[in-house]
N, C-alpha and C positions, 0 to 999 in steps of 0.2 A: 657572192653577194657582199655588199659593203656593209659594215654592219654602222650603224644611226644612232645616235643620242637624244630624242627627241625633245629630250630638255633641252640641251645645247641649241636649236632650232628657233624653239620659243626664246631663250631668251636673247639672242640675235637680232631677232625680231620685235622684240624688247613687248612681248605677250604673256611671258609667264602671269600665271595665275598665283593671286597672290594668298594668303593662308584667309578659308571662310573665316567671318568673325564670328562669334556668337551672340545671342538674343541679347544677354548681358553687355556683351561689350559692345555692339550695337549702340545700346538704350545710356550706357557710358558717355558715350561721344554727344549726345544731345542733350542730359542734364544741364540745368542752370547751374552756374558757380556758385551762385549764392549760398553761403553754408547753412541760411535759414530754411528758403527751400527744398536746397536739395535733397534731404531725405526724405521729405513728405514727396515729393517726384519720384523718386525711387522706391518709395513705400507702395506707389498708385501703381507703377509697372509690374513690381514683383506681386500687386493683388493682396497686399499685405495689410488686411483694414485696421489692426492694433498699433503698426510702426506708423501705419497714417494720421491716426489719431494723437498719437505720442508726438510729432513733429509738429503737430499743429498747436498742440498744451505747451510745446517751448516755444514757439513760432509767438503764441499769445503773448507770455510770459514775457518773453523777449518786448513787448510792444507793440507787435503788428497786430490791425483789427480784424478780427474774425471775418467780419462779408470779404474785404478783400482780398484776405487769406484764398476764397475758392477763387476769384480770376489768377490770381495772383503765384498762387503754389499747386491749387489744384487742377486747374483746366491746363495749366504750364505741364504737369505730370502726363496729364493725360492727352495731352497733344505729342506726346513722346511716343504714347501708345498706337495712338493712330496712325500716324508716320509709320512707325514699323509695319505695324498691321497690313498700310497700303502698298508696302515694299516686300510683304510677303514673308519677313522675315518673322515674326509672331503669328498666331490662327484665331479662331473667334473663340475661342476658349480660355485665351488669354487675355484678350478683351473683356470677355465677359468678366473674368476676377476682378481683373481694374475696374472697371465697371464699377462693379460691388463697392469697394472700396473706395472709389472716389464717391460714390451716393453717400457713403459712411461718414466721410470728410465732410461733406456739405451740411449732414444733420449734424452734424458735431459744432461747425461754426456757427449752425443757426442756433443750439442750445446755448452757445456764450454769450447773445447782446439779443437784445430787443429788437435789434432792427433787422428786416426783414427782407431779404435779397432781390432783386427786380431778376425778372426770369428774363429771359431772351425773348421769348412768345412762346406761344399753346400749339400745342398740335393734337388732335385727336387717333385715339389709336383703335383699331379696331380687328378680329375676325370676323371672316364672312358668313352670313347667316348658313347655320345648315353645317357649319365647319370646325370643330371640339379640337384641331391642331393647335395650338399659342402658344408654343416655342417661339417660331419665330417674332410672332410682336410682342411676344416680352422681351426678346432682346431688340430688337427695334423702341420698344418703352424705353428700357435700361440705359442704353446709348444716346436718347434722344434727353433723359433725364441727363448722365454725365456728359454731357455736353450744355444743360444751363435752360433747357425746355420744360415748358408747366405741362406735364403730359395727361389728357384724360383719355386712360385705359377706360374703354367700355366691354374687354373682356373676351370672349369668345362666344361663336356663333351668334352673332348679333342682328336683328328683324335689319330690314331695308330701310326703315321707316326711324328706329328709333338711332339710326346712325346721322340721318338727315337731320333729326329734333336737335342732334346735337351739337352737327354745326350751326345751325340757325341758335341755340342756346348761348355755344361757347367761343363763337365767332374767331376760328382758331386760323391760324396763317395758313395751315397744310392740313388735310387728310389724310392716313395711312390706314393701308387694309391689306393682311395677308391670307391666302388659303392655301390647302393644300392637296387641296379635291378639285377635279377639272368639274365635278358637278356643284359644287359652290360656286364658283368664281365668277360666273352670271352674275352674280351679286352685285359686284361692283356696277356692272354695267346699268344694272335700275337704279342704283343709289345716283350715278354720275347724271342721266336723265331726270331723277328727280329735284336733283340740285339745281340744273341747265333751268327747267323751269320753274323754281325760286327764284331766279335769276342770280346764282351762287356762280363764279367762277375762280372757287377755290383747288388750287391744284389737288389733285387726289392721286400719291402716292402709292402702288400695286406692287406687290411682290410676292413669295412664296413658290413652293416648289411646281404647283400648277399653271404658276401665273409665268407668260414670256412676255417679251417685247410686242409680236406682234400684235397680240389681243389686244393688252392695254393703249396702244395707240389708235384703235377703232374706235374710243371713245373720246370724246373732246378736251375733259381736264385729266386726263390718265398720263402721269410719267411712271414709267417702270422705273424699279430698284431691284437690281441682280441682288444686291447684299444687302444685307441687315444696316450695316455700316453705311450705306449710302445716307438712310434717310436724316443724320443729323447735316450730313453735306448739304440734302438739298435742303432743307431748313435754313443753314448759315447763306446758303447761295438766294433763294428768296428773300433770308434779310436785307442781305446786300444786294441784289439785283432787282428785286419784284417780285412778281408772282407771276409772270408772262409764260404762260406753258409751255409753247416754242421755243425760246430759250432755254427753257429748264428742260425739253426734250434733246436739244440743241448740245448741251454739257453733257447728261446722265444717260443718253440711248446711245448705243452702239449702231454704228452707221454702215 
């Protein structure tokens, strides 16, 4: 038997694999140069709400204005997070630090000036009636908040009824609603009909461990969310594209 080199092989073939990088050095490569930002960016991925705060006291100092500090430093960090996130190379528990820590950022610049930041739009967040899980729409709240959304948490296990009052109350861009009970998750589907005849055709966002694709497509404003992380995408994708459910099924469902 001839005995093989299988390295020699690959790099022949010019396939060798090249050394993983790590989380760190990853999140490296996508920092801003900017030597103002870049630690409060680096602050947001490491989940580190005191080094966050601290870049943003020299950030001030130095002259930059607070509101724009959060497009500026903070949502720039945490588009760093996200990215990874979507590439698999970080998990939602790294998310979620940043998370924390960009929210920390935000109340911190809003303590420095008077003026008061224009939110992206509202979403309403909700569990289903009948359903005490909210994990996951707290990090669905969390994510939707560090991403620049005026979020009204209405909490867990929530009546049919008083989820409707509240889009007609807060007249919010999107919907979100998760369970984690296949005997909840009806829910949605009465809340989505009583909307239909308010004549509401607000998309209504569906997720959680009970919930798939195909259910939520049985109802007319229903786009499923695999991930918690979706729901600030589809937010940014209705700012910029509409609220056309089709489309937005169109992007977000798997085909």
């Amino acid at each position: 038997m001839i005995d093989i080199d299988p390295s020699d092989i690959l790099v022949r073939y010019n396939v060798k694999m090249e050394k993983e990088m790590t989380p760190e050095e990853a999140a490296e490569d996508l920092y801003p140069k900017d030597s103002t930002v870049y630690p409060i960016a680096k602050a947001i991925f490491e989940g580190e709400e005191d080094d966050v705060v601290e870049g943003l006291e020299k950030a001030i100092d130095s002259g930059k204005d607070p509101i724009s500090l959060i497009d500026e430093a903070l949502m720039v960090g945490m588009r760093v997070v996200t990215k990874l996130y979507d590439e698999g190379v970080i998990f939602l528990p790294n998310v979620m630090m940043s998370a924390d820590a960009m929210l920390a950022g935000i109340e911190y610049c809003k303590s420095q000036t008077s003026e008061v930041p224009e939110p992206k739009g509202k979403v309403v967040c909700h569990v289903a009636e009948g359903d005490v899980h909210d994990i996951g729409k707290n990090i669905v709240a969390a994510l939707l908040r560090a991403a620049g959304y005026d979020v009204v948490d209405l909490g867990r296990d929530v009546p049919v009824d008083e989820v409707v009052a509240a889009v007609e109350k807060e007249n919010p861009l999107m919907l979100t609603g998760t369970a984690l009970m296949t005997t909840t998750m009806y829910a949605f589907k009465e809340i989505n009909d009583k909307l239909m005849e308010k004549g509401y055709r607000i998309p209504f966002a569906c997720g959680g461990g009970a919930v798939n694709q195909d259910f939520v497509s049985q109802y007319d404003l229903g786009v499923y969310g695999e991930e918690a992380a979706d729901a600030p995408k589809m937010a940014d994708f209705i700012k910029e594209h509409g609220d056309n459910i089709v489309k937005l099924r169109e992007q977000f469902h798997r085909h």
